[in-house]
N, C-alpha and C positions, 0 to 999 in steps of 0.2 A: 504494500500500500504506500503510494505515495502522496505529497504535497499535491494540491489541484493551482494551476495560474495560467489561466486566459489572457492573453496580450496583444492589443493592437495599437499599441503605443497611445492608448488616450490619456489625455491629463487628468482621467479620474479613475477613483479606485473604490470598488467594494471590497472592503476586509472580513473576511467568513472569520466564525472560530468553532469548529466542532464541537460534540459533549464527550461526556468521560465516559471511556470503555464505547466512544463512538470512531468515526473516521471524519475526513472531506470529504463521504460521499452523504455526510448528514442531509446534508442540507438536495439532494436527490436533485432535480433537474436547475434549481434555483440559479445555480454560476451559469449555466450556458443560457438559460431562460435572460438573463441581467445582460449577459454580453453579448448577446445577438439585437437585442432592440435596442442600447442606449448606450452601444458603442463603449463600456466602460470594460474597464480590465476587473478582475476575478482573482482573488485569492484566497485558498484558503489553506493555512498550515496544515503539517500532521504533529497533534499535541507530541509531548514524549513519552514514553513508552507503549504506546498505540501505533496498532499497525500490524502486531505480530505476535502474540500471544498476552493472556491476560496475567501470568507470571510475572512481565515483565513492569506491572504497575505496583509491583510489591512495597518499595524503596522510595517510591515517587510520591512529595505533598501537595500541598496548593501554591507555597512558594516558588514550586519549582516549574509549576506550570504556567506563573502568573509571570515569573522573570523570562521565560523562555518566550511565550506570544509579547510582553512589553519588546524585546528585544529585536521579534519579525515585522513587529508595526515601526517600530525606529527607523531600521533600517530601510523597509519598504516606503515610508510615508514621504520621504526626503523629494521621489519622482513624480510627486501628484500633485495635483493644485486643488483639489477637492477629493476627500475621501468619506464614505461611507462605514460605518462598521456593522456587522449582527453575529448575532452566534445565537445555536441553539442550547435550550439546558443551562448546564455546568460552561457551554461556550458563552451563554447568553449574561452570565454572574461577569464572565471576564471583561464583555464586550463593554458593558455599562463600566467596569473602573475602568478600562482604557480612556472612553469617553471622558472619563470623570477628570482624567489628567490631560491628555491631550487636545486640543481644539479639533472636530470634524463638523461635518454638515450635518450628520444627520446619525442614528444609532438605530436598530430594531432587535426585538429581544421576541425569540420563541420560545414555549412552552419555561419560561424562567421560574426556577424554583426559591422564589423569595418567602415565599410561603409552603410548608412540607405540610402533607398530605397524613392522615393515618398511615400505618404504626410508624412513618419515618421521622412525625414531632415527637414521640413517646421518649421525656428525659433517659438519660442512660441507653439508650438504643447500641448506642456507638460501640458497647462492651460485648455485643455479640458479635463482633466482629475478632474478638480474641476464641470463641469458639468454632467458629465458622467463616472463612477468607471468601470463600466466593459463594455469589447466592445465584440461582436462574434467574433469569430474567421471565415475567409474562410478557411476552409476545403473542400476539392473537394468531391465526393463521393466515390470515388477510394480510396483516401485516410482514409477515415474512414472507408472503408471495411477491408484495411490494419492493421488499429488502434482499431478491432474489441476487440481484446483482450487487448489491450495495457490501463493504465490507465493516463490521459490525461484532463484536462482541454477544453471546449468548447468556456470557453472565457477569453480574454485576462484582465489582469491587471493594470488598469489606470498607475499605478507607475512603470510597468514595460519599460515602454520609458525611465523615470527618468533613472531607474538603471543600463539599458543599455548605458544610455551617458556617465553613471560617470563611468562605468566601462571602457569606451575605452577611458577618459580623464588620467585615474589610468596606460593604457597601454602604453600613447604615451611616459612615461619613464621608463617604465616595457620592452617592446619589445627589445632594445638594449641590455639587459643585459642577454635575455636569450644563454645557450653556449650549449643548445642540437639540434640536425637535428629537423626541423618543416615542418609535413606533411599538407597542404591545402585540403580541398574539398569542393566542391562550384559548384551551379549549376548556368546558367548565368538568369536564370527566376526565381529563387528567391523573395520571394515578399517582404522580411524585411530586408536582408545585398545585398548591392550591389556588384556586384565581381569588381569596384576601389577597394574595400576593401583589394582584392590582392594587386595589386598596390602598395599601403599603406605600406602592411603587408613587402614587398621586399626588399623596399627602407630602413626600420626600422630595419633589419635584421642583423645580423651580421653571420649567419651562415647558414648551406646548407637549404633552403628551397626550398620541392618538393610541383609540384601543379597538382594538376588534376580538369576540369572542367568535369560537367554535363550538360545535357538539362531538367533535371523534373522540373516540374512545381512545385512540393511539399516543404518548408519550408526547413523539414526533409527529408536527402536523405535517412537515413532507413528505412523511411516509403513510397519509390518510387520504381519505375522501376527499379534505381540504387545501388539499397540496396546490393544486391552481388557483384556488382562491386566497390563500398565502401570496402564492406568485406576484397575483394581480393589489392584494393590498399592499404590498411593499411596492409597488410601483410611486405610490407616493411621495417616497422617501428623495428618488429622482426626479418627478416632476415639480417639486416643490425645491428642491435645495438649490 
């Protein structure tokens, strides 16, 4: 599994960021969908230790994830005159602090888990992860028909609860500071961020944030029913900025 980056030399840029125990094919048709109508360039990393076995996330926190994408946005941001960022998930925690310190146009956050869902708020949770490293994942079977191509992890990561808390601990003074429009998308069946999370995300705000809800059952809305209509509500993000 590699990094995804679409290039036609345009002075703008969409910056993806994956979720955890996910790939760059998160985000399922959305980079070529973005670079065929609006002429902009596509990028989206591969986190670390993703890609190649879920073993390989044993060693790896939130610092290490949060230092590694600040690092791909530095160095990428330098050729652009206007960029965009999103991520889904645990991608979508990171997209908003990048935001939060960098100047961009615009941010959008899928399925963003600022708010956990049953039994993932249950205090103490975190300590079954000294019994048990890896858990399955539910995936529906529609959903892995969807994710037939797509490359994906089948089970989840004991430490990925951990990284997820400390990451929305890292945002509750990150969010204030961001000064670009923040697009939401959120389905209200969700089975890991609860849409309070909106809620949350409002009150925190200091600037225009657009929301749209969904009803898929699926984690990831690009890998639902909703995936076009995703598509088409993120178009705002460029005919606006």
């Amino acid at each position: 599994m590699n990094p995804i980056y679409l290039r036609k030399s345009s002075d703008k840029l969409l910056f993806l960021i994956h979720g955890y125990t996910g790939s760059p094919t998160d985000f399922n048709g959305l980079p070529e969908f973005v670079f065929q109508k609006y002429n902009v360039d596509v990028k989206v990393p591969l986190l670390p230790g993703h890609g190649t076995k879920i073993q390989d996330l044993d060693s790896l926190r939130f610092k290490d994830f949060y230092s590694f994408i600040e690092d791909e946005f530095k160095k990428t941001r330098k050729e652009y005159k206007q960029v965009i960022i999103g991520g889904v998930s645990f991608g979508a925690q990171l997209a908003l602090l990048l935001a939060s310190r960098y100047r961009v146009h615009g941010v959008f956050t899928a399925c963003l888990p600022l708010e956990l869902r049953f039994p993932f708020n249950v205090p103490g949770i975190q300590l079954l992860g000294f019994l048990k490293k890896y858990w399955a994942k539910r995936i529906t079977q529609d959903e892995q028909l969807l994710r037939k191509e797509a490359f994906h992890y089948t089970h989840m990561h004991a430490n990925g609860l951990n990284i997820v808390t400390k990451a929305n601990k890292a945002l509750q003074n990150a969010i204030p500071l961001i000064q670009s429009p923040v697009l939401s998308l959120h389905s209200i069946y969700d089975r890991i961020g609860h849409e309070k999370g909106f809620e949350k995300l409002e009150t925190m705000l200091k600037v225009p944030h657009f929301k749209k809800i969904y009803t898929n059952k699926n984690h990831n809305l690009f890998f639902s029913e909703s995936k076009n209509d995703a598509y088409h509500d993120i178009d705002q993000l460029f005919t606006n900025a």
